[in-house]
C-alpha positions in Angstrom: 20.7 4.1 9.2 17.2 5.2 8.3 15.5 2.7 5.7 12.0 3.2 4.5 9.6 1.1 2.8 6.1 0.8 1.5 3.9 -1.2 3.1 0.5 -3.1 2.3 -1.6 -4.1 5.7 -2.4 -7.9 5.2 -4.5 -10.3 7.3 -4.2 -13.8 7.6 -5.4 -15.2 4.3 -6.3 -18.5 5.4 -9.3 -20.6 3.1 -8.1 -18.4 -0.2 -8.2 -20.6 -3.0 -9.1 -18.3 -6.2 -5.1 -18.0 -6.5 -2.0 -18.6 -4.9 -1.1 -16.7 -2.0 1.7 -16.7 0.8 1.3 -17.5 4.4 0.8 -14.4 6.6 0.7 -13.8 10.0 -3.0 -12.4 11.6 -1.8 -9.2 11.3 1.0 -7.2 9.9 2.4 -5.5 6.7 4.3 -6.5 3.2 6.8 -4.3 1.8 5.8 -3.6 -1.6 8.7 -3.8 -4.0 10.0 -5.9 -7.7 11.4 -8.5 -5.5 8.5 -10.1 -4.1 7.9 -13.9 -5.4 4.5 -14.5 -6.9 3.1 -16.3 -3.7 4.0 -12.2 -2.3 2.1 -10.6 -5.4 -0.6 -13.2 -5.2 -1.0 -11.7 -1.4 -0.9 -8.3 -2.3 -3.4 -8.3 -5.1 -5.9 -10.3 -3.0 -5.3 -7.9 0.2 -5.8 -4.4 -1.8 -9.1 -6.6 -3.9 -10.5 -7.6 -0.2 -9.7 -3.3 0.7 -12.5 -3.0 -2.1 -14.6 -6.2 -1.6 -17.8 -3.5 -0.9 -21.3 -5.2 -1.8 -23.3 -2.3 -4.3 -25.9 -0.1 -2.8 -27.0 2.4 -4.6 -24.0 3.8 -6.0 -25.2 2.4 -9.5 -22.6 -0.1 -9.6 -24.1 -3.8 -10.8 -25.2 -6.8 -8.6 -21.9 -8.7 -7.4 -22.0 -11.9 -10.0 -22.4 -15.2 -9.0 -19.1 -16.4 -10.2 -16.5 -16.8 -6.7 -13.7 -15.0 -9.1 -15.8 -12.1 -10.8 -17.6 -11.6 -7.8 -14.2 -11.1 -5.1 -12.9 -8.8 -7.8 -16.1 -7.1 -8.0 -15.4 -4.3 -6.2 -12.3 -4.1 -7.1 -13.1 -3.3 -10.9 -16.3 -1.5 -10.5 -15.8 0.9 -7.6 -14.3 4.8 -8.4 -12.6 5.2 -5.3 -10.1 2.5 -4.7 -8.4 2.2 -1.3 -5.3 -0.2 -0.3 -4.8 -0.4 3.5 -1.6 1.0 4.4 1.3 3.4 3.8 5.2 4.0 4.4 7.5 2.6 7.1 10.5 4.3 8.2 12.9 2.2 10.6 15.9 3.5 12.6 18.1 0.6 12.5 20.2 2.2 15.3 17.7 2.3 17.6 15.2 -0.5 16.3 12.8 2.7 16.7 9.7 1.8 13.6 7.1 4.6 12.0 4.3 2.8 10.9 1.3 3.8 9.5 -2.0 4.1 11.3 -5.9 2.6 10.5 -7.5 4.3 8.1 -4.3 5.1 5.9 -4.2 4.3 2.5 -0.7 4.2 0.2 -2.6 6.6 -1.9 -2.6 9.1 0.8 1.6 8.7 0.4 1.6 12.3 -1.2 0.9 13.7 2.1 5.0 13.1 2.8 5.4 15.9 -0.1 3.8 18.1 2.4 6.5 17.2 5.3 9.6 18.2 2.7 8.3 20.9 0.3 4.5 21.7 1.9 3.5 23.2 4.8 6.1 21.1 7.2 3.4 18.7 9.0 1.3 15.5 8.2 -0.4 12.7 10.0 -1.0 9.4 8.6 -4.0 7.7 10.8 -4.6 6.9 13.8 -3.8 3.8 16.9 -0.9 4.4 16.5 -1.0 7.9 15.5 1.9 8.8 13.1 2.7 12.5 13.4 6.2 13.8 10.6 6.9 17.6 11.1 9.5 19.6 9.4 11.6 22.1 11.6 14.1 23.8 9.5 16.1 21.4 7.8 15.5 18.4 10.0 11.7 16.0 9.9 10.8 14.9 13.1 9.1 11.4 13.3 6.4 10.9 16.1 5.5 7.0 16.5 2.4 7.9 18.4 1.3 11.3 19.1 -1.1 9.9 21.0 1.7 9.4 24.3 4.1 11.7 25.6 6.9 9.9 26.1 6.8 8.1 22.2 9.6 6.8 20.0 10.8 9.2 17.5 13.1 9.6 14.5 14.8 12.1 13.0 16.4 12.8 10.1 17.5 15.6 7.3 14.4 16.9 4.7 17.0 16.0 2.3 17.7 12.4 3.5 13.8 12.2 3.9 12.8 13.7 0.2 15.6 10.9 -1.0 13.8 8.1 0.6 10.6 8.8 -0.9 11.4 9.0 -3.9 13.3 5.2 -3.8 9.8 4.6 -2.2 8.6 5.6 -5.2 10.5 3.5 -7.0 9.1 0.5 -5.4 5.6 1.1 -5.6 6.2 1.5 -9.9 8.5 -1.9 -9.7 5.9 -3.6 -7.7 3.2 -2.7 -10.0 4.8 -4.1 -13.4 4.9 -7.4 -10.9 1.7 -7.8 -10.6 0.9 -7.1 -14.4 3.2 -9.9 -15.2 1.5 -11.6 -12.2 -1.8 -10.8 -13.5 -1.2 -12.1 -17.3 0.2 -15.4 -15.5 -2.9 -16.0 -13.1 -5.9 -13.7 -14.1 -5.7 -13.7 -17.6 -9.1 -12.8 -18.4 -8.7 -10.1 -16.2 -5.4 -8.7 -16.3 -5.6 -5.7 -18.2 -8.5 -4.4 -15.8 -7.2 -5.7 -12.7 -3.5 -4.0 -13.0 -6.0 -0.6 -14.3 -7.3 -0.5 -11.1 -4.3 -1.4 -9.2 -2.6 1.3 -10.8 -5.7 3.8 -9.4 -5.3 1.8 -5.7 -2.1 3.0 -5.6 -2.2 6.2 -7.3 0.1 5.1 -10.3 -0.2 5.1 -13.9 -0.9 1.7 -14.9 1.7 -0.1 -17.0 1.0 -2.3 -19.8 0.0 -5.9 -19.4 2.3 -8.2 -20.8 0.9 -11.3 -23.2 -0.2 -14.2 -22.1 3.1 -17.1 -22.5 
């Protein structure tokens, strides 16, 4: 069985206090989905802020306030170009054979997939490891590392693949209406602009934030 998820790189988030957030490991990734439990939104939302926590130079954006809150979200609701680390991971559960995404990949590069199933049949998705997907015919091959020779892959049928991403889809959309409801609970004063620019993060429209309780 093939399953695929998407996946937000996280660090260990140890010393946060400006909200709640679940352990984590040093390194590794959180599936992004509606069933995460706030501590998991908490994480995410902090993760794909720190992905933006950029000091302004001279990009015209203002001085980074004072304020611990306002100024860890600075980037996050002042920059044009918003990046969260990460991407999709596709698993062979017969084989224990995982696709994950390289450094430098960002779930709003996702789209690239689009090119594997209806595109030009090939895409790469960063780099150590380096994820290669390439169409041949009817069937996507799946390259854990085209870096080595001898690497893992996975394969599977363009139609079982276009399926997938769009229940990937799914999850990204779920996930984000979490963290609005999230983001009315724990950032109320900044809800509205914090799930806009979560929404651009992850190349989404952004969904409406509900009231405050």
């Amino acid at each position: 069985m093939i399953v695929l998820h998407p996946v937000l790189e996280i660090h260990a988030c140890d010393g946060f206090t400006l909200w709640p957030v679940a352990e984590s490991a040093p390194y590794g990734f959180l599936p992004l989905s509606g069933a995460l439990d706030p501590a998991e939104v908490g994480t995410a939302v902090m993760r794909i802020a720190d992905c933006n926590n950029i000091d302004p130079e001279e990009d015209g954006r203002p001085p980074r306030p004072a304020d611990p809150l306002e100024g860890f979200l600075h980037g996050l609701l002042t920059m044009d170009d918003l990046f969260a680390s990460g991407g999709l991971r596709i698993t062979d559960t017969a084989t224990g054979t995982t696709l994950l995404p390289g450094c430098c990949n960002g779930l709003n590069e996702r789209r690239d997939w689009l090119e594997v199933v209806d595109g030009n049949g090939w895409a790469s998705f960063g780099h150590d490891p380096s994820p290669l997907a390439e169409r041949d015919g009817e069937v996507v091959r799946l390259t854990v590392d085209a870096e080595h020779d001898n690497s893992p892959v996975i394969e599977l049928p363009v139609t079982d693949l276009r399926r997938l991403l769009a229940g990937a889809e799914r999850d990204l959309i779920d996930f984000l209406h979490l963290a609005a409801a999230w983001a009315s609970l724990h950032l109320r004063d900044y809800a509205t602009p914090v799930t806009a620019a979560l929404g651009r993060a992850l190349d989404l429209p952004a969904p409406e934030v509900p009231p405050n309780p």
